[in-house]
VMD Tcl script that builds the backbone (N, CA, C; Angstrom):
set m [mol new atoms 252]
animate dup $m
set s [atomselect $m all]
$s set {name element resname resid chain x y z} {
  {N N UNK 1 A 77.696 105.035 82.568}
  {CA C UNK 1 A 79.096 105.337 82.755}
  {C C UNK 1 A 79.878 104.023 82.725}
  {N N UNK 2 A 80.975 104.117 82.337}
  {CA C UNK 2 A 81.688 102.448 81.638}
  {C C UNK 2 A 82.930 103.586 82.514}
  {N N UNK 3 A 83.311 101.949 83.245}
  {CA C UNK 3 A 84.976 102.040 83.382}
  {C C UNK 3 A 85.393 101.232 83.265}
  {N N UNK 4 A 86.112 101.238 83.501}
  {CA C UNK 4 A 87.447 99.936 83.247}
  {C C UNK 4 A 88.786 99.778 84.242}
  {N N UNK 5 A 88.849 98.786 84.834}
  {CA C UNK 5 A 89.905 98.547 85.797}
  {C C UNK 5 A 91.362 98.125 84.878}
  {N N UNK 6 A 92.234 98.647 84.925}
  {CA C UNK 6 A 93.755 98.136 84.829}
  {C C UNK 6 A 94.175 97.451 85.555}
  {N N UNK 7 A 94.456 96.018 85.008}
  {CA C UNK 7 A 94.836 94.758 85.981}
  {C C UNK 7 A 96.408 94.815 85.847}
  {N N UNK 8 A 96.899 95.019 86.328}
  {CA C UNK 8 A 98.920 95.606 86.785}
  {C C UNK 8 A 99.472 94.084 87.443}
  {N N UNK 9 A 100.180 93.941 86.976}
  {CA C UNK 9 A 101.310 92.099 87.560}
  {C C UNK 9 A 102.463 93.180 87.645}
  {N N UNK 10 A 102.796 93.055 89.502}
  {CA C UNK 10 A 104.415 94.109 89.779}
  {C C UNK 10 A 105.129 92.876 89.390}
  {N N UNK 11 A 106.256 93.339 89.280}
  {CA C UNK 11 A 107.599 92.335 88.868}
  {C C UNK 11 A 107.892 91.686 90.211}
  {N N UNK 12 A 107.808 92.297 91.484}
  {CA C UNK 12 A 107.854 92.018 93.038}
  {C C UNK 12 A 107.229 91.176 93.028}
  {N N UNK 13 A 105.821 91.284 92.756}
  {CA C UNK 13 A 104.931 89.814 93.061}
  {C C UNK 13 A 105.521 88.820 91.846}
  {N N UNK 14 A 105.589 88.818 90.822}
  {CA C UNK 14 A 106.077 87.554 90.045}
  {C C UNK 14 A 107.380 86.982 90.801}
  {N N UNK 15 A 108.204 88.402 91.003}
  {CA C UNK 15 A 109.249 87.332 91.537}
  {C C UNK 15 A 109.525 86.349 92.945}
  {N N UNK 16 A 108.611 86.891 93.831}
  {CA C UNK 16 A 108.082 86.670 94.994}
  {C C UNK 16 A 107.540 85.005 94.767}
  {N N UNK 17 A 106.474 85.038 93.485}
  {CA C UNK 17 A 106.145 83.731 92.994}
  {C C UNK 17 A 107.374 82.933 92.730}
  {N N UNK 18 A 107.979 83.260 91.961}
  {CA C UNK 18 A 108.961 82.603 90.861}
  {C C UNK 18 A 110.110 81.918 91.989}
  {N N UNK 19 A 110.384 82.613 92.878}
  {CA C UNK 19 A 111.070 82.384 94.198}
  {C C UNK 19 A 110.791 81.391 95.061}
  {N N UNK 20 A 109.508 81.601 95.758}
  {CA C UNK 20 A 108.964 80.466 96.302}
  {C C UNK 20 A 108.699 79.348 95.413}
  {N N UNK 21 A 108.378 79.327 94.435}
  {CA C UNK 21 A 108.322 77.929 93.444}
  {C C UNK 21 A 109.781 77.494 93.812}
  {N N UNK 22 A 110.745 77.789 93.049}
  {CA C UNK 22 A 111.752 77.503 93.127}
  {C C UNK 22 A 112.039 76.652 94.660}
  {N N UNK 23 A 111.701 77.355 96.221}
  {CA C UNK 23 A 112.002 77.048 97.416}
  {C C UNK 23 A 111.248 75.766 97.403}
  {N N UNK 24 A 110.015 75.793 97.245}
  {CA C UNK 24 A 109.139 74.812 97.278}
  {C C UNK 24 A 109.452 73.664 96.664}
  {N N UNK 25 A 109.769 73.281 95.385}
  {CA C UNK 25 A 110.846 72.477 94.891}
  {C C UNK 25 A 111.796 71.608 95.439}
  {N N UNK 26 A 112.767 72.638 95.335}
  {CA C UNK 26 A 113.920 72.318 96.780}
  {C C UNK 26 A 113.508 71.370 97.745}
  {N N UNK 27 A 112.743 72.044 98.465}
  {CA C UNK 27 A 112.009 71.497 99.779}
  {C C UNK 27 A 111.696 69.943 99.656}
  {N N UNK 28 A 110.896 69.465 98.459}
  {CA C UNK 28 A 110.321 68.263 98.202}
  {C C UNK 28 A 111.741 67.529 97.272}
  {N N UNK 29 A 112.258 68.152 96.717}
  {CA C UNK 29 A 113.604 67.230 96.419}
  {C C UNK 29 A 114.491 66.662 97.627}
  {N N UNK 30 A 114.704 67.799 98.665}
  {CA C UNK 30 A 115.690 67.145 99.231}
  {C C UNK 30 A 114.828 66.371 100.641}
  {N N UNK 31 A 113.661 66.412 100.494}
  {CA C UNK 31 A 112.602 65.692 100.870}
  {C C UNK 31 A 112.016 66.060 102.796}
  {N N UNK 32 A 112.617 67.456 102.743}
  {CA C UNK 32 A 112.860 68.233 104.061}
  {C C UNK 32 A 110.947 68.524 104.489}
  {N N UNK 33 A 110.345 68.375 103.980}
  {CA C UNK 33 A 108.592 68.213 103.711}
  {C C UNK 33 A 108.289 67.840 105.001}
  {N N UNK 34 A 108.902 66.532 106.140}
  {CA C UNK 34 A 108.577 65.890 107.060}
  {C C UNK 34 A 108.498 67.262 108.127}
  {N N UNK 35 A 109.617 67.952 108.256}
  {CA C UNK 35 A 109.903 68.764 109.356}
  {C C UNK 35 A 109.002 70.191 109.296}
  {N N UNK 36 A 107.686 70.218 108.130}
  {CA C UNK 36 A 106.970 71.384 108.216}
  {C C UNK 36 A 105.437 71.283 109.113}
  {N N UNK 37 A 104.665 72.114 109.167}
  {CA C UNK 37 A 103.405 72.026 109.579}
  {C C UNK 37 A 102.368 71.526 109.150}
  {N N UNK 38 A 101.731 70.856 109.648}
  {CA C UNK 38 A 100.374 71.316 108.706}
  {C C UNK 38 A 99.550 72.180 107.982}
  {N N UNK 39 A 99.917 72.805 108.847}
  {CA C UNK 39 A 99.348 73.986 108.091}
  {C C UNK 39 A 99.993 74.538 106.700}
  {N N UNK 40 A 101.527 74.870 106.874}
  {CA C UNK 40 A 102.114 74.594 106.061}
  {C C UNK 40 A 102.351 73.923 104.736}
  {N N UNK 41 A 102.181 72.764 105.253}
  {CA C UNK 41 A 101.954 71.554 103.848}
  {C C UNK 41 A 100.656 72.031 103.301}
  {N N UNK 42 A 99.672 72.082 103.769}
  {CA C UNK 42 A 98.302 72.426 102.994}
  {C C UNK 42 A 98.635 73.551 102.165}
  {N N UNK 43 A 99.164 74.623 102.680}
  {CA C UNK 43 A 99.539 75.964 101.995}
  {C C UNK 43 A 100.485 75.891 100.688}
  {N N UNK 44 A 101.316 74.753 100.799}
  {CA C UNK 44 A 102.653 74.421 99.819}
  {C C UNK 44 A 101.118 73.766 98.731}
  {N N UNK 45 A 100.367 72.749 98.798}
  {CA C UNK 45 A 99.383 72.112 98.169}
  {C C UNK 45 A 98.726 73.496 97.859}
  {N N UNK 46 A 98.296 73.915 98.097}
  {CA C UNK 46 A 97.102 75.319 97.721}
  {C C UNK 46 A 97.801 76.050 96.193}
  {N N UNK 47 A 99.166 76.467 97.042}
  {CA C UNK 47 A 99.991 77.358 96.144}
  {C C UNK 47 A 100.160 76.296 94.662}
  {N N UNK 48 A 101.028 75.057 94.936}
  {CA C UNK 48 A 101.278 73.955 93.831}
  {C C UNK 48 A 99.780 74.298 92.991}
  {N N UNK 49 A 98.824 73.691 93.709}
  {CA C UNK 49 A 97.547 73.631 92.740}
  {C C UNK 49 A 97.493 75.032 91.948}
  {N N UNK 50 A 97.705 75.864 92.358}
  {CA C UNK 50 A 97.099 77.259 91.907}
  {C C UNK 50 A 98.305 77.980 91.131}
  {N N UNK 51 A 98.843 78.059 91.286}
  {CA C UNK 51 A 100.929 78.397 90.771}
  {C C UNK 51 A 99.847 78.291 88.837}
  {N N UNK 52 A 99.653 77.592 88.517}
  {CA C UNK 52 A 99.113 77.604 86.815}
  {C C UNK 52 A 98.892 79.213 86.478}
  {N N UNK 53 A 97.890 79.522 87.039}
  {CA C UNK 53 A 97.842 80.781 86.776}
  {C C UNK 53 A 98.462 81.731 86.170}
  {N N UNK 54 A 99.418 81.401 87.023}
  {CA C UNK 54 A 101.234 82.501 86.656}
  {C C UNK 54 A 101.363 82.485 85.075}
  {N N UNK 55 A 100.832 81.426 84.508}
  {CA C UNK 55 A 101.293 80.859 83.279}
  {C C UNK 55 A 100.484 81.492 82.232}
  {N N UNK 56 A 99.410 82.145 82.496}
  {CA C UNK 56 A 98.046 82.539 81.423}
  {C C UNK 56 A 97.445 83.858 82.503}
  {N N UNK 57 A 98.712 84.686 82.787}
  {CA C UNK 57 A 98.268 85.719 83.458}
  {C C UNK 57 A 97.319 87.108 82.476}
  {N N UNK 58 A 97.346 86.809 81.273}
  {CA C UNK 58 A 96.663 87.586 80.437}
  {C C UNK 58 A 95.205 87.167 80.589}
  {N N UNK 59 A 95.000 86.083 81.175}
  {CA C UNK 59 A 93.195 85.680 81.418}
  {C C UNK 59 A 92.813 85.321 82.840}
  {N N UNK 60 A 93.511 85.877 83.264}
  {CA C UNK 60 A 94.067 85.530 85.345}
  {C C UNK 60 A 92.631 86.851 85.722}
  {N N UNK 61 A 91.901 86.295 86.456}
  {CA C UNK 61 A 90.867 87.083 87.296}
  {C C UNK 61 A 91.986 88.146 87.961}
  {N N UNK 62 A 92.063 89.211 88.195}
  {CA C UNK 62 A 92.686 90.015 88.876}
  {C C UNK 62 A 92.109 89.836 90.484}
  {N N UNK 63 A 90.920 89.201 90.648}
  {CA C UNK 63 A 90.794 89.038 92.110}
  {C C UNK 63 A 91.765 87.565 92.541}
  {N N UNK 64 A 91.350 86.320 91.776}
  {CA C UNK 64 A 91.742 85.364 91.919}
  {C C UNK 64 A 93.745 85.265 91.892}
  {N N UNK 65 A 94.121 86.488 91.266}
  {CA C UNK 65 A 95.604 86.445 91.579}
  {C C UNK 65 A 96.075 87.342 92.807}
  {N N UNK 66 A 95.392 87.800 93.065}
  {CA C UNK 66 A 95.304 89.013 93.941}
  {C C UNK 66 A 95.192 87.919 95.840}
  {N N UNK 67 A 94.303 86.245 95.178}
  {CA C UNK 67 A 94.404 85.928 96.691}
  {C C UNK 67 A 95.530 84.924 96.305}
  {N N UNK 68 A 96.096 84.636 95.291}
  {CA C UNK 68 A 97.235 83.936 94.727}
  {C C UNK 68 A 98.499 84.569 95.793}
  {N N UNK 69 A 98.705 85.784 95.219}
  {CA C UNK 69 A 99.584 86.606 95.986}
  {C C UNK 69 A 99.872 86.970 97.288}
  {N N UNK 70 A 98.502 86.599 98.042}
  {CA C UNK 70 A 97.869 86.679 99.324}
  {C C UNK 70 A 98.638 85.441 100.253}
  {N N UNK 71 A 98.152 84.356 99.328}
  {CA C UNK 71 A 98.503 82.914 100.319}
  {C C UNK 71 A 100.165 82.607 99.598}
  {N N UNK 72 A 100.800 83.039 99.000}
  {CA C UNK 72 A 102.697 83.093 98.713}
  {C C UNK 72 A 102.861 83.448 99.851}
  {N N UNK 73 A 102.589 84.969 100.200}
  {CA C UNK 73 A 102.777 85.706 101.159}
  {C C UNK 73 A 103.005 84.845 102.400}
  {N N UNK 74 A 101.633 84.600 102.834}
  {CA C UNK 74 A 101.336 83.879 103.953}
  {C C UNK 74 A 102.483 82.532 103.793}
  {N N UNK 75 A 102.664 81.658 102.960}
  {CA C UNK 75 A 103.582 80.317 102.598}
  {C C UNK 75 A 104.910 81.147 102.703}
  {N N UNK 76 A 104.852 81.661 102.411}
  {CA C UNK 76 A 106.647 82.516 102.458}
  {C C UNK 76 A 106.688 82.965 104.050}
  {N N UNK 77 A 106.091 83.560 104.595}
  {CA C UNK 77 A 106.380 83.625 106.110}
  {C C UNK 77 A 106.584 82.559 107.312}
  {N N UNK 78 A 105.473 81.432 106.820}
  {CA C UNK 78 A 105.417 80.453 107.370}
  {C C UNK 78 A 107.369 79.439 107.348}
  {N N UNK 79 A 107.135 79.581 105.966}
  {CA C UNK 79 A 108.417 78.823 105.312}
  {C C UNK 79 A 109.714 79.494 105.823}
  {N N UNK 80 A 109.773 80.941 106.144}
  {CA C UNK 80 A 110.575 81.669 106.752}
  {C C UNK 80 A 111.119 81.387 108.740}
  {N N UNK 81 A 109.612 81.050 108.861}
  {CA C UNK 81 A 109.970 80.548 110.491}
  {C C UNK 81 A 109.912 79.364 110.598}
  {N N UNK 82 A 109.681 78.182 109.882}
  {CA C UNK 82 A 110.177 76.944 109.931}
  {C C UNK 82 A 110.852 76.644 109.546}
  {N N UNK 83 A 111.860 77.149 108.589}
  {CA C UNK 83 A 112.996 76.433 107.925}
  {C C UNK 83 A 114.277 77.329 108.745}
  {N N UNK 84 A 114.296 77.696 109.539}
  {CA C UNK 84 A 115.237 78.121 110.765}
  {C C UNK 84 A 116.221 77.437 110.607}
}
mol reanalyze $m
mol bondsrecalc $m
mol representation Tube
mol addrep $m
């Protein structure tokens, strides 16, 4: 028996990406980086390193974007209660 999974990119999660890139940016231009966490900063580094993906989503592991989407999430909440 053969199946086959349909790997689906919502427009929510790209833009969710496309968003936080953008914030993340920002952040290191106007050089506001000092006033985050550690934890934080590692997470901004994780996402930076991994953000490629977005770019060659036609050969993107559907698991490997799936924890892509996972740790935005997590960086977007974080980024939400520290940038108060």
């Amino acid at each position: 028996m053969n199946t086959t999974f349909e790997f689906e990119v919502h427009t929510e999660e790209l833009n969710l990406v496309s968003n936080l890139k953008n914030q993340i940016d920002e952040i290191y231009q106007k050089q506001a980086i000092f006033g985050l966490s550690l934890e934080t900063l590692e997470l901004t580094r994780r996402f930076s390193a991994t953000y490629p993906i977005v770019e060659n989503l036609d050969e993107v592991n559907p698991t490997e974007f799936n924890k892509f989407v996972s740790l935005s999430k997590h960086l977007e909440r974080n980024l939400l209660q520290e940038l108060k």
